[in-house]
Structure formats: C-alpha cells, structure tokens
C-alpha positions as a Markdown table, in Angstrom:
| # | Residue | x | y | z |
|---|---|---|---|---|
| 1 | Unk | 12.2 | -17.4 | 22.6 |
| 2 | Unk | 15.1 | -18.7 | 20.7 |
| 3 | Unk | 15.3 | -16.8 | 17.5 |
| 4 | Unk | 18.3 | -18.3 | 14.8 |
| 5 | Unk | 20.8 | -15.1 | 14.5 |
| 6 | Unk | 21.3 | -15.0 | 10.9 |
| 7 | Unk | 17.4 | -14.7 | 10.7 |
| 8 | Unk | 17.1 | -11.5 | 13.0 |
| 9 | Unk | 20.0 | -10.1 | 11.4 |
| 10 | Unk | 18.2 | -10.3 | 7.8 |
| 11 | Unk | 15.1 | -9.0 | 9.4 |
| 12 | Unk | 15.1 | -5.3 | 8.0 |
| 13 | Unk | 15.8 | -6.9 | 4.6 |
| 14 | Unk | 12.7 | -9.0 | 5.0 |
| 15 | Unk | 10.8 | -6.0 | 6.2 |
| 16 | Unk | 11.6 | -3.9 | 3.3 |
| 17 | Unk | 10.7 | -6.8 | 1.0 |
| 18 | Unk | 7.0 | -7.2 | 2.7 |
| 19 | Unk | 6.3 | -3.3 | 2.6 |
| 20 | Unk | 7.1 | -3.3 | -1.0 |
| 21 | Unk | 4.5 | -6.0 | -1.4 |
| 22 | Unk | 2.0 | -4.5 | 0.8 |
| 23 | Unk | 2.7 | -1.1 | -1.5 |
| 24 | Unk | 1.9 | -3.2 | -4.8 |
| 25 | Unk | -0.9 | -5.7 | -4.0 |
| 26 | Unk | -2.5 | -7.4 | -7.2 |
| 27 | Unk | -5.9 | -9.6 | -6.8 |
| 28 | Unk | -6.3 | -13.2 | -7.3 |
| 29 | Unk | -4.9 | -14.8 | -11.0 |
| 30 | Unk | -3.5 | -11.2 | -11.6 |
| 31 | Unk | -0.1 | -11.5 | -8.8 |
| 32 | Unk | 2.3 | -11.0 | -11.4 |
| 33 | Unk | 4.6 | -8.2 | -10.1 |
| 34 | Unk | 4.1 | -10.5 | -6.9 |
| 35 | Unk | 5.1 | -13.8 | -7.8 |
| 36 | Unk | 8.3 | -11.9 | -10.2 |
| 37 | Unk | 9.9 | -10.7 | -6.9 |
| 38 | Unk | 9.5 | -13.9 | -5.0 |
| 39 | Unk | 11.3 | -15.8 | -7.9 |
| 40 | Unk | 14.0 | -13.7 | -8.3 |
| 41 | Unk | 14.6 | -13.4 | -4.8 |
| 42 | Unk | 14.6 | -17.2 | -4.3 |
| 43 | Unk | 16.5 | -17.1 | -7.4 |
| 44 | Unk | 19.0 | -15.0 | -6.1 |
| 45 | Unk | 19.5 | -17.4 | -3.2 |
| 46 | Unk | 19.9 | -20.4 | -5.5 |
| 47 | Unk | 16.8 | -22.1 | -5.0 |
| 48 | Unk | 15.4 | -23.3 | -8.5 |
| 49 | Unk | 12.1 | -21.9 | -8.7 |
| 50 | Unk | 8.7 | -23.3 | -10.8 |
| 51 | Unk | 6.3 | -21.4 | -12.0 |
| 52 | Unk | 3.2 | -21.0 | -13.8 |
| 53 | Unk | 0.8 | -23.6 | -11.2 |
| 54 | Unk | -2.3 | -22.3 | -10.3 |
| 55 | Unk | -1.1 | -19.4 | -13.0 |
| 56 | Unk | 0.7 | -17.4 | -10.7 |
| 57 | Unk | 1.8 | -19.3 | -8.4 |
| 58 | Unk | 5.8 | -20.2 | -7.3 |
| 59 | Unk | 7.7 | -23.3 | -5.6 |
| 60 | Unk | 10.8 | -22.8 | -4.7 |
| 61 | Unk | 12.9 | -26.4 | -3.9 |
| 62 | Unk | 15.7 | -26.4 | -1.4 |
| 63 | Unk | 17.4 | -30.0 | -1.4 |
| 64 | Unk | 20.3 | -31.4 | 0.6 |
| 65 | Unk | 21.7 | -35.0 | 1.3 |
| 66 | Unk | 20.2 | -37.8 | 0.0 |
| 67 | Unk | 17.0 | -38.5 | 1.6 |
| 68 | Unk | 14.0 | -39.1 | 0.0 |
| 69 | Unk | 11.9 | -37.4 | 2.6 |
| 70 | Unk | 10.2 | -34.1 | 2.0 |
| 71 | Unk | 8.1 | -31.2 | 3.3 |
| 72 | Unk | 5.9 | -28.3 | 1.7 |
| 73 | Unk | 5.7 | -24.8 | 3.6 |
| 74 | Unk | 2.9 | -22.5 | 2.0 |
| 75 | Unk | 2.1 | -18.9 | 2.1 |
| 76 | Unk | -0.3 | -17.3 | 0.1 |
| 77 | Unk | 0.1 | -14.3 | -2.1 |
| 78 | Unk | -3.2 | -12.4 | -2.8 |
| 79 | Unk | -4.5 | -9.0 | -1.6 |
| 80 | Unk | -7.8 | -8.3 | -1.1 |
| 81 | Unk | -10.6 | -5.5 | -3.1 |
| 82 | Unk | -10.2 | -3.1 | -0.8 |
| 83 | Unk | -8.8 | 0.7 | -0.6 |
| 84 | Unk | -6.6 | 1.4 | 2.2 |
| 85 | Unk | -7.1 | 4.0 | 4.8 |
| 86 | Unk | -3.7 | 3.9 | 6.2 |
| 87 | Unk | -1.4 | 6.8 | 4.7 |
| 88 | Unk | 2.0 | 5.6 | 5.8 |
| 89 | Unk | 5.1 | 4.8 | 3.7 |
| 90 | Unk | 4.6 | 1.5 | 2.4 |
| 91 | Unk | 0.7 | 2.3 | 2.0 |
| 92 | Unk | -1.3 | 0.7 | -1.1 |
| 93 | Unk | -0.5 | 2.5 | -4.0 |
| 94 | Unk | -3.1 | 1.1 | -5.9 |
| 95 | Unk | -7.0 | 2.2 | -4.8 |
| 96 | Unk | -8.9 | -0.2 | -4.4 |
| 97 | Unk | -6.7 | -3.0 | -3.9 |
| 98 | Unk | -4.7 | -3.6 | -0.2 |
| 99 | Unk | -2.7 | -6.5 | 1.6 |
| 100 | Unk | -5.3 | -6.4 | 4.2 |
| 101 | Unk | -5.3 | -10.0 | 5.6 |
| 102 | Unk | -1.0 | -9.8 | 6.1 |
| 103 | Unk | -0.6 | -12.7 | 3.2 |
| 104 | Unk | 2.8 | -10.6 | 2.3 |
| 105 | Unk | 3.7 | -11.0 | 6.1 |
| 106 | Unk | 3.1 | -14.3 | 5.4 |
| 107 | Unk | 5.1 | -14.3 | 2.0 |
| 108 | Unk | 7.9 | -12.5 | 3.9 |
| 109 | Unk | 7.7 | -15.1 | 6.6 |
| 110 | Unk | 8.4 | -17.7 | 4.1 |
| 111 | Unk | 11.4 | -15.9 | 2.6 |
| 112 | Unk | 13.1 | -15.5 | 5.6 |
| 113 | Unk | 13.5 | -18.8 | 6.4 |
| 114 | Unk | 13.8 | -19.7 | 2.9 |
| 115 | Unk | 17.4 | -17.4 | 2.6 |
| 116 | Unk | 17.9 | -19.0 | 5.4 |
| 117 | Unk | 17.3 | -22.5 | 3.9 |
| 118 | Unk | 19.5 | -21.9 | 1.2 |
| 119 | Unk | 22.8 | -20.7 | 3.3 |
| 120 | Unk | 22.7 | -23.7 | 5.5 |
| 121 | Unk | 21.0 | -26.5 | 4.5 |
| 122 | Unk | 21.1 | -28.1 | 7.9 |
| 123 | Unk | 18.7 | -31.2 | 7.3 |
| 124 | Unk | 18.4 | -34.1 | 4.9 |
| 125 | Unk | 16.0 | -34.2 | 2.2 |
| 126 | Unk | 13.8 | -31.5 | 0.5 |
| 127 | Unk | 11.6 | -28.6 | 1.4 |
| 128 | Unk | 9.2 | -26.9 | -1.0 |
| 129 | Unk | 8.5 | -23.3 | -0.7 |
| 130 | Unk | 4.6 | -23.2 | -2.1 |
| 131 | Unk | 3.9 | -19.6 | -2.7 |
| 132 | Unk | 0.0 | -20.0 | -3.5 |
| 133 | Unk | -2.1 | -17.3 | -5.4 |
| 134 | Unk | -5.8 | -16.5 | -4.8 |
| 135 | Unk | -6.9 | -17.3 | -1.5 |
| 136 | Unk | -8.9 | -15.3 | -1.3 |
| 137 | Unk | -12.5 | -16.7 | -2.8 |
| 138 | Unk | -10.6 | -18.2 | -5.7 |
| 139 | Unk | -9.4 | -21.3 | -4.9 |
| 140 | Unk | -5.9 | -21.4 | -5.6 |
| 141 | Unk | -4.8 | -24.3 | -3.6 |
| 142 | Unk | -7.5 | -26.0 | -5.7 |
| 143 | Unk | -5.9 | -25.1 | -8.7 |
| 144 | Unk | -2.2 | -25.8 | -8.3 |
| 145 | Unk | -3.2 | -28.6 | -7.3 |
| 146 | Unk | -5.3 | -29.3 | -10.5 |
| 147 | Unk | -2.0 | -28.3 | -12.4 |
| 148 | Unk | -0.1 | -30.9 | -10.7 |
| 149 | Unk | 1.3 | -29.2 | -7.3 |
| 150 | Unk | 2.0 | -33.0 | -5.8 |
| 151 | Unk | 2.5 | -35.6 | -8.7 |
| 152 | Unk | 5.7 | -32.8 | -9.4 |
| 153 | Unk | 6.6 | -32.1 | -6.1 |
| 154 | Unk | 5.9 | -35.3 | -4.1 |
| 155 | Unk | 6.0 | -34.4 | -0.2 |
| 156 | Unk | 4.8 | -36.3 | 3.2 |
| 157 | Unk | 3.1 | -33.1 | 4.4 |
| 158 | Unk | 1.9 | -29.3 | 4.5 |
| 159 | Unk | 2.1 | -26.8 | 6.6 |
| 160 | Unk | 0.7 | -23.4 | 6.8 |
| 161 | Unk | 0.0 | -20.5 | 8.9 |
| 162 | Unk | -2.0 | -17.7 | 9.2 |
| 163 | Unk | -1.5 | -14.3 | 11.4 |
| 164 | Unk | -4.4 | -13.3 | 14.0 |
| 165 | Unk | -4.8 | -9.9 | 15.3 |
| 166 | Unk | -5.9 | -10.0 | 19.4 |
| 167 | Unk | -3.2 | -12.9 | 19.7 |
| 168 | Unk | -0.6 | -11.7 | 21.1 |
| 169 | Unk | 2.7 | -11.4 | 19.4 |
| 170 | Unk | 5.2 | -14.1 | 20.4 |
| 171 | Unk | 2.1 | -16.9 | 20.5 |
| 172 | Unk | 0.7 | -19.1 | 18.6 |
| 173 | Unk | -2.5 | -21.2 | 18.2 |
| 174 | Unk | -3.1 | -24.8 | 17.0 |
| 175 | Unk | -6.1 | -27.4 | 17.1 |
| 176 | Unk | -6.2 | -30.9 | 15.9 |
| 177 | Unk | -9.8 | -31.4 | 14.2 |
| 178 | Unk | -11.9 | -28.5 | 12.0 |
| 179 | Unk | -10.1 | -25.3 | 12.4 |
| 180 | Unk | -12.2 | -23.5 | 9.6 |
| 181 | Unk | -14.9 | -24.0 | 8.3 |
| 182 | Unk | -16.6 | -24.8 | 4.6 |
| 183 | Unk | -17.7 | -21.9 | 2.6 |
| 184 | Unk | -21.1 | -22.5 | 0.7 |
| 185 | Unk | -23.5 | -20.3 | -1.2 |
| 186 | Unk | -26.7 | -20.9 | -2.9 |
| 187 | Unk | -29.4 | -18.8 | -5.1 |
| 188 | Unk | -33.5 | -19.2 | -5.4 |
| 189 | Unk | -35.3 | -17.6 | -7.7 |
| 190 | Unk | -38.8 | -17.6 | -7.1 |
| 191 | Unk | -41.5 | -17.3 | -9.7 |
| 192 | Unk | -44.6 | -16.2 | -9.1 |
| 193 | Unk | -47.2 | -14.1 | -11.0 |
| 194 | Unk | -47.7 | -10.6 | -10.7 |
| 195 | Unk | -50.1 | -8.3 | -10.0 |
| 196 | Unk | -51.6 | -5.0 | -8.6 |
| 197 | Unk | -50.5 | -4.5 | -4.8 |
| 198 | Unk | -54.1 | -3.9 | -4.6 |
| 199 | Unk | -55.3 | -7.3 | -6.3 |
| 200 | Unk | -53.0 | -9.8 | -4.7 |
| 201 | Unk | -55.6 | -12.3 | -5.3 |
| 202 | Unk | -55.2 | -12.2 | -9.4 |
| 203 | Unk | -51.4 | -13.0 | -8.7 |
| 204 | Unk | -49.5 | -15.3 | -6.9 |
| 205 | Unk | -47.1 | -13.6 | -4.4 |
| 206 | Unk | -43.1 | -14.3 | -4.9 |
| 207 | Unk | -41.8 | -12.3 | -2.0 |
| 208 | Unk | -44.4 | -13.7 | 0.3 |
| 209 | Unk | -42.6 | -17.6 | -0.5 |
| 210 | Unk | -39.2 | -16.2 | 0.2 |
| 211 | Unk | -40.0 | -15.2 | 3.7 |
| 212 | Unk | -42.0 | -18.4 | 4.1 |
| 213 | Unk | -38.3 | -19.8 | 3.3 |
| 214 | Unk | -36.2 | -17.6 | 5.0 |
| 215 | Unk | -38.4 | -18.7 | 7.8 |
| 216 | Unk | -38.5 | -22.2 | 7.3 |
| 217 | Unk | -34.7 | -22.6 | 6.5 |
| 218 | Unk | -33.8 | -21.9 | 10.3 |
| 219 | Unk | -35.6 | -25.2 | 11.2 |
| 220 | Unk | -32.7 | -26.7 | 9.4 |
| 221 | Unk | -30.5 | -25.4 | 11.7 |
| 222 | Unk | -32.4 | -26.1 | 15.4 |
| 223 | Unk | -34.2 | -28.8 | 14.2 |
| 224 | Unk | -33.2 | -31.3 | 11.5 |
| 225 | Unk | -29.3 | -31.3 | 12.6 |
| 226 | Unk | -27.7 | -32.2 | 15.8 |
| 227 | Unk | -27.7 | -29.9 | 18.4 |
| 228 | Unk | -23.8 | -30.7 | 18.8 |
| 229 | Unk | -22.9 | -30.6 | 14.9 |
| 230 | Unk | -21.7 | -26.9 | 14.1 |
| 231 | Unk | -23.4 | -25.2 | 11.2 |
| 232 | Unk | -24.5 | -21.6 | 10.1 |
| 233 | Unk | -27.1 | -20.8 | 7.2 |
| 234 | Unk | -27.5 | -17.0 | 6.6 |
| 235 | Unk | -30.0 | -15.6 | 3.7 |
| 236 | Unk | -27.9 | -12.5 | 2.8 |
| 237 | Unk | -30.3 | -11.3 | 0.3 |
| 238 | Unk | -33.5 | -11.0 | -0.8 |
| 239 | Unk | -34.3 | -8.9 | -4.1 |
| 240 | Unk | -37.6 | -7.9 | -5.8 |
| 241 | Unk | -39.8 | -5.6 | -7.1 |
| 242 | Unk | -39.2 | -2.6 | -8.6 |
| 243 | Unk | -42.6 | -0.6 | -7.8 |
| 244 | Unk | -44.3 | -0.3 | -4.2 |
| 245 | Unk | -48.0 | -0.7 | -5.7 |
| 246 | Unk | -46.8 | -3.9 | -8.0 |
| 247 | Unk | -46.1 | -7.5 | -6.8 |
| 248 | Unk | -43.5 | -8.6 | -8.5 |
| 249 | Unk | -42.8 | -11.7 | -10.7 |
| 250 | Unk | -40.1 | -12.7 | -9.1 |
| 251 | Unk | -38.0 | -12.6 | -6.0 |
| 252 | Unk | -34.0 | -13.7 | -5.6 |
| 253 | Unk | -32.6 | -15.4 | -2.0 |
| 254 | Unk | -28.7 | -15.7 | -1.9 |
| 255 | Unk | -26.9 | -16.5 | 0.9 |
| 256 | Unk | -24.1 | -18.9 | 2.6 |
| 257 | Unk | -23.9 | -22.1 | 4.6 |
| 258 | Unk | -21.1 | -22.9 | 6.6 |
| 259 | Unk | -19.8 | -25.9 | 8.4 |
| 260 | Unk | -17.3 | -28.3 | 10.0 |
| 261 | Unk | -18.1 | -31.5 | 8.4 |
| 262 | Unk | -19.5 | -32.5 | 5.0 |
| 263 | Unk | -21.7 | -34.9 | 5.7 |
| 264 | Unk | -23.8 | -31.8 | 7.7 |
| 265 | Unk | -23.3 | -29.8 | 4.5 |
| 266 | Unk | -24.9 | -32.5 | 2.7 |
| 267 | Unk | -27.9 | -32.6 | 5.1 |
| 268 | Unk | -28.4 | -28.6 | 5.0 |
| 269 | Unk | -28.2 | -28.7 | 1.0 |
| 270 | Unk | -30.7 | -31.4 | 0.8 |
| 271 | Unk | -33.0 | -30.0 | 3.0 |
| 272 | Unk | -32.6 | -26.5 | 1.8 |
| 273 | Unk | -33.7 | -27.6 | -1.4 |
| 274 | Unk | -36.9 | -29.6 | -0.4 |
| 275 | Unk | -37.9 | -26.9 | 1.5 |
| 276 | Unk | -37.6 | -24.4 | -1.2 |
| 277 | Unk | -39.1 | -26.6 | -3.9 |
| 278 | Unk | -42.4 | -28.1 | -1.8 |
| 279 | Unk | -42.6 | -24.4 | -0.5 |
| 280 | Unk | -43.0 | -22.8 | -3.9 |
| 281 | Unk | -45.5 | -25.5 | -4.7 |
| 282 | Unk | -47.6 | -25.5 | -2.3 |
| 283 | Unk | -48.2 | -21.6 | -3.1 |
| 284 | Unk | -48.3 | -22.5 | -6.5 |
| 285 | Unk | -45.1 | -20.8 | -7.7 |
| 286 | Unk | -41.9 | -22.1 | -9.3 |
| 287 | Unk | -38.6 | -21.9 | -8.3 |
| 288 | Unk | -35.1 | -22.8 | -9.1 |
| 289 | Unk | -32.6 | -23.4 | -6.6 |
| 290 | Unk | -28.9 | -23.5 | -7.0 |
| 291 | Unk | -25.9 | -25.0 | -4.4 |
| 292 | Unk | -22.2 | -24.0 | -5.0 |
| 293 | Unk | -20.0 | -25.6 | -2.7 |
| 294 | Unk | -17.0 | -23.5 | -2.8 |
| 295 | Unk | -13.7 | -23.9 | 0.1 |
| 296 | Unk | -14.1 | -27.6 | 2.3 |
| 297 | Unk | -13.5 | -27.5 | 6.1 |
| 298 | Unk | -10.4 | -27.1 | 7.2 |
| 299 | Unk | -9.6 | -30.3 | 9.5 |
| 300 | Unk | -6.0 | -30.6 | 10.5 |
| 301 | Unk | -4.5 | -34.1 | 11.4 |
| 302 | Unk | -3.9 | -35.5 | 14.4 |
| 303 | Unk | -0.2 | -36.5 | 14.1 |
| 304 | Unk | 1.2 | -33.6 | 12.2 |
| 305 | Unk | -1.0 | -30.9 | 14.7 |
| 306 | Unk | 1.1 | -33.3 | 17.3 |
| 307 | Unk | 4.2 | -32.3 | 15.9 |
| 308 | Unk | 3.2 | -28.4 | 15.3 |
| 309 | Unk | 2.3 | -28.1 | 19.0 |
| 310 | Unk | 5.4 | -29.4 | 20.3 |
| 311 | Unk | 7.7 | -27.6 | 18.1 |
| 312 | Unk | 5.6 | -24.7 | 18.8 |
| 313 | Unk | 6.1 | -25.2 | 22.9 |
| 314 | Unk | 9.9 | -26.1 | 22.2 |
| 315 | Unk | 10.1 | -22.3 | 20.3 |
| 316 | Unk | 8.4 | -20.0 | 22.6 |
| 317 | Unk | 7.0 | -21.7 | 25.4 |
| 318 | Unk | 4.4 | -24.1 | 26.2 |
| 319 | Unk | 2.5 | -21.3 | 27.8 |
| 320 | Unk | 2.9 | -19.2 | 24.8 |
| 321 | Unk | 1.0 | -21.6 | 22.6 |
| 322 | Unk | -3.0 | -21.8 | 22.5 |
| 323 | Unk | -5.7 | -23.3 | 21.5 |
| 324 | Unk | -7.0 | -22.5 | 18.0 |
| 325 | Unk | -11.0 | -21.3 | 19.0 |
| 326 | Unk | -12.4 | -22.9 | 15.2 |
| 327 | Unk | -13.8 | -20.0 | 13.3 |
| 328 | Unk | -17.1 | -20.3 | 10.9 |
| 329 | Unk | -14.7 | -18.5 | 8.5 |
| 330 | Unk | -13.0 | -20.2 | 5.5 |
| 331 | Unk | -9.7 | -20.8 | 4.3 |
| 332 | Unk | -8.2 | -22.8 | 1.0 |
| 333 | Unk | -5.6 | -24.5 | 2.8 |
| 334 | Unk | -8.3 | -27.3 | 3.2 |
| 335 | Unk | -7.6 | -28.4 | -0.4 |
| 336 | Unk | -4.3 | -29.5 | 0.4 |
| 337 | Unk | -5.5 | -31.5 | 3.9 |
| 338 | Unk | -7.6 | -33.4 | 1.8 |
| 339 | Unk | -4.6 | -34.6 | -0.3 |
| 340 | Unk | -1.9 | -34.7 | 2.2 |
| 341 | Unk | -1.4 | -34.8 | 6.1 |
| 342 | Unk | -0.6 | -31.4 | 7.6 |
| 343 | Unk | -1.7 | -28.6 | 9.8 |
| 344 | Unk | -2.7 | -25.0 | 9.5 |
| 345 | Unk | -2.3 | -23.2 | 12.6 |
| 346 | Unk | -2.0 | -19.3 | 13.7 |
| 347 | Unk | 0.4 | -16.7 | 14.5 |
| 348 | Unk | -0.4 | -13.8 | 17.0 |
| 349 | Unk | -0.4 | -10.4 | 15.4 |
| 350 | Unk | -0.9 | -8.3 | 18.3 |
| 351 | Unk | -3.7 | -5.6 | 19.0 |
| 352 | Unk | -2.3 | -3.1 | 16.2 |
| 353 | Unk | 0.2 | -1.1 | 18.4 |
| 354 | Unk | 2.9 | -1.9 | 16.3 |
| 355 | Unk | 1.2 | 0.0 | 13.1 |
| 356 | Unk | 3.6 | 3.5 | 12.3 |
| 357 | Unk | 1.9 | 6.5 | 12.3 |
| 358 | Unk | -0.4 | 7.5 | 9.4 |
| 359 | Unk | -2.3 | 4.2 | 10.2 |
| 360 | Unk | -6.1 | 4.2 | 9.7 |
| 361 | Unk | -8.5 | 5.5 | 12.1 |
| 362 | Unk | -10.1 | 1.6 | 12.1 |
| 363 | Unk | -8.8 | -1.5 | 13.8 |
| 364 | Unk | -5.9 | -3.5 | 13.3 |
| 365 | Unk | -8.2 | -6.3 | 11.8 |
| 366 | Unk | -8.0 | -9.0 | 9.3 |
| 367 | Unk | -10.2 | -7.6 | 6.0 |
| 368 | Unk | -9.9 | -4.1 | 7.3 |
| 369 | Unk | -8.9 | -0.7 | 5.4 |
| 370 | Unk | -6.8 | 0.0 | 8.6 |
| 371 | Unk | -5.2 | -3.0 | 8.9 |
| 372 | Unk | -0.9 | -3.8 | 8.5 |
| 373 | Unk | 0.9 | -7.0 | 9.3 |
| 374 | Unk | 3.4 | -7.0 | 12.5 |
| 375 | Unk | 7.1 | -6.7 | 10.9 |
| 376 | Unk | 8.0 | -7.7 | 14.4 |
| 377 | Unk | 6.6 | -11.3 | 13.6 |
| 378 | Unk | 9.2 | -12.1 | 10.9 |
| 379 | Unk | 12.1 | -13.2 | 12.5 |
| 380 | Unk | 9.8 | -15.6 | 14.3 |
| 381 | Unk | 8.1 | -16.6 | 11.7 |
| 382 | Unk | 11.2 | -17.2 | 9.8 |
| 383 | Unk | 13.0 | -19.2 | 12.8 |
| 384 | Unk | 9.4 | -21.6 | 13.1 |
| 385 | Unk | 9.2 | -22.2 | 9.5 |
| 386 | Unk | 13.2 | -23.3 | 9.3 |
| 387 | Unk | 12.7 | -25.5 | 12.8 |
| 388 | Unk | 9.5 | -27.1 | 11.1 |
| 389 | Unk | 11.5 | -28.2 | 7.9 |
| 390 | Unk | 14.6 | -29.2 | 9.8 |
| 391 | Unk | 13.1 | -31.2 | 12.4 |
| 392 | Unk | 10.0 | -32.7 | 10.1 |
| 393 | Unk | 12.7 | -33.9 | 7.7 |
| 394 | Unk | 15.1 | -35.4 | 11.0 |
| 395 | Unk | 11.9 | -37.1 | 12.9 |
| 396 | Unk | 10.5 | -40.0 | 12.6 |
| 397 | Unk | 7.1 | -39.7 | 10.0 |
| 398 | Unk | 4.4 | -38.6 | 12.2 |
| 399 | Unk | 1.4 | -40.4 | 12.5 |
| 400 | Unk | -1.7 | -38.8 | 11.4 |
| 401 | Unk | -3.8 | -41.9 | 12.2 |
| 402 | Unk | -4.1 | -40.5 | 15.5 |
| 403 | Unk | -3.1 | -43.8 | 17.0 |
C-alpha cells in the first residue's frame, strides 16, 4: 500500500476533524455548523471556497498550471434521524440525529487530500472539492445541480465513494454498469363504501381490493418483466379501518419500486397503475394512484470505472480490489452520472473492530445506532482521492464510450 507521507502525518488532525463532525451531525438542508467548518478549513488552506448550492452545500477549487482540464471529487455531508447507541467520546450529542452512514468519514476523506491538494499542487489543471448536502432522501446532488453546480464549475468527470462495512479495510470495490439502484414510491387510495362487518353485501369492500392488488402487483414482477431485468416492488403498507365490526371506506397502499434501468421502471409504473385502476373497477370501487420517482440508478461508465480500477490496483493491489455486488439500495450520486462521466465505487470499512470502547451493543452497519466510520481509512482515502485528481488531470481523457 503506498500511502503519501504528508497524508499519514496529518491523519490525527483529520481524525479529530471527523469525530467533531460525527459529535455535531445536522439533517439534510439544515448542515450549517457542517458546511462552516469545511469552508473555513479549506479556507485556511487557501482554497477559495463557494457556497450556498444546493443551500448548504461547499466547492472548494484547487487550480495549478494552465490547463484547461478539470475533475470534481464529492463527499456528502448529511447525517441520518437516528439516536446513537454508542456512548464513546466523539458520540452524537444531539438525540436523535447521528453520522450513521460514515458521510463525515467521507467528508474527512476529502479534506485530507484536499490540504494535501493545496501544499503541493502536483498536477495541471483544476480539481473541485464538491461537499454535497442531503443525501440522504433529499436529493442534494439534484439540487446543486439545479443551482448551477456544472455551468460554474465546468469539469470532464465525478467521482465519488462510499464506505462498506464487511469489506475489508485496505480494499476497495468497483463495477462498470448499475451499481445502485432507483428509488421509487407510490400511494393508492382505495374507495369503497362502507358498511356493517356483518352486511358486507350493502357495501363495497376497500381492503378486500388492496389485497386483490397486493396480490396481483407480484405478477409484474415474475411475469410481465424479463426474468433477467432486476427489479423489486414491495407494498410496505396497508392502512384501514378504525373499528373491527365496520368495513371501512377506505384503504391506503404505499410502498417502493426499485430498479437498475428506467425503461423497467417505466414498465412496473404503467402496469402498476392499470392494475390498480381496472382492479378497483371491476369491484366497483374508485381509486387514486400516485408514482414519485425519486433517486435514478446509479450506472457508472465504462471508461472512467476503467480508470478507477486501475488506479485502484496500482494503490493497494490488484487483489485488494473487488467487484462492486449492485445493491437494490439507492444513492444520489446518480444525478451527477447523468450529467457527466464518472464512477462511484466503495471503500472497505471493516467488520467494526476498530470501534473504541463505549460502542453500541449493535453491528458496525451502515444506518445503524451502533455504527462509527473507520479513522484507520483516512489516510487511504486521502492518498486515493489525491492519486485520482493527479493522474485524471495528467492522462489522456478516458473514454466512457466503452469502445
């Protein structure tokens, strides 16, 4: 493993950067504290800072030489609704809110190499240092982008990373193709008309629709998409009644749809909503059915996952770098990938053995009260994020054609 020097050296300094941030966590659109100490830091460094895109979030820009060339590096900056279990040092201070997916590993990541960045400047051309807020349901790659993220800070590609507990530390996992997948929900409400439990006749049953839909929804699934096409519809939900003698009015389905490719998404949404509608008639009830496509697959591209995986090999050894196993999970990098060439790719966290005592009785998991991000993983995540910039900005343009 060839870690840069100055990097490990500064490691401690990083470390006590990312507990405080782990200690202060603030939800999506509210990262104020957050995005304050990662422009004065940068500031400190001499890296001229933005702010204000996507509201809270912060681009630094490091700039030597006189190419034209340029790269954006993202970590994201949000915690996560959840009270901590752990009762170490640098534990949330606020209940009910907690770091508990490592995004200020992966801010402190990012400043490593971007203090780094700023002391040696050993490349040609300019590296953005996208510090992105709400990833975590809220779209905030959507929104900086909406506030003008690339018409003001032109680049050829993005990178990001994410850490992964059960990977071991010191390895790393890429994937060309979906990596994530799309996040989708959708709501029914069902009208029927009510009655006595007693007298279902006089009414027209709502909650006996629903499971006709639950029901038929599933043939969606194993029969109207490819066997080979990746896609997950769960109904989450189902609310009605208030009374065990009384059929209800109404009844409510919610749930989510997930999938690798949009034109499978479009397939489960119009079917989901025949289905629902020619069910409801045919019983004679009414219903009104609503689709919210939230976060699109993730799909990295072929020349820039090229590039990743090399690097990758040339850092810690080919051995030491896997293959990304998709996940039906979601992730707002995606917004960027459909605007620019890139690749989002993983960083093992380990299996928790690193947490200090005073850690929670849970598992060393991503959305978990017990959960803490690997300190060990900064000087490595550091050194890959300055070898990405300095090489991407030396190399030839990679081709994300696939060709």
């Amino acid at each position: 493993m060839k870690l840069i020097e100055p990097i490990v050296a500064d490691a401690g300094t990083i470390q006590g950067l990312r507990r405080d941030l782990h200690a202060h966590p603030e939800l999506g659109f509210e990262e104020q504290r957050t995005s304050e100490l990662i422009a004065q830091q940068l500031t400190a460094w001499g890296i001229p800072v933005h702010r204000g895109l996507g509201r809270t979030g912060v681009v630094g820009i490091v700039k030597n030489g006189s190419s034209p060339r340029a790269v954006g590096l993202r970590a994201d900056i949000d915690a996560l609704p959840v009270t901590e279990r752990n009762t170490f040092a640098h534990a949330s201070v606020h209940p009910g809110r907690m770091h508990a997916c490592g995004h200020d590993g992966h801010m402190a990541m990012l400043l490593s190499a971007a203090g780094y960045l700023a002391r040696h400047r050993n490349f040609d051309g300019t590296v953005y240092l996208v510090f992105q807020p709400v990833e975590e349901g809220g779209g905030g790659a959507r929104e900086m982008i909406k506030d003008g993220l690339f018409d003001r800070f032109p680049m050829e590609a993005m990178f990001g990373i994410h850490n992964w507990p059960g990977l071991e530390a010191g390895q790393f996992a890429v994937r060309e193709g979906p990596v994530f997948a799309s996040s989708n929900d959708f709501r029914i409400v069902i009208r029927g008309r009510g009655s006595h439990a007693a007298m279902p006749h006089l009414g027209v049953d709502p909650v006996a629709v629903g499971c006709q839909m639950v029901q038929s929804f599933q043939t969606i699934i194993s029969r109207n998409k490819r066997p080979i096409d990746a896609g997950v519809l769960s109904v989450t939900t189902i609310r009605a009644g208030e009374a065990i003698n009384v059929v209800p009015e109404s009844c409510e389905l919610q749930g989510t749809v997930r999938t690798f490719s949009v034109e499978v998404l479009d397939l489960i949404e119009r079917r989901m909503r025949r289905i629902a509608e020619a069910t409801a008639e045919a019983f004679e009830a009414t219903c009104e059915f609503s689709f919210r496509r939230n976060y699109p697959p993730t799909i990295n591209h072929p020349g820039e996952t090229r590039f990743v995986r090399e690097l990758l090999g040339g850092l810690v050894g080919t051995h030491n770098v896997k293959e990304f196993d998709p996940t039906m999970g979601a992730e707002d990098f995606s917004y960027f990938l459909q605007k620019k060439p890139g690749c989002y790719f993983l960083i093992g966290n380990g299996d928790g053995s690193h947490r200090p005592g005073g850690h929670g009785e849970g598992p060393c998991m991503l959305h978990n009260p017990s959960y803490d991000f690997n300190d060990a993983l900064i000087p490595l995540g550091g050194t890959m994020w300055v070898r990405l910039a300095e090489q991407w900005l030396k190399a030839a343009r990679a081709d994300s054609s696939g060709a």
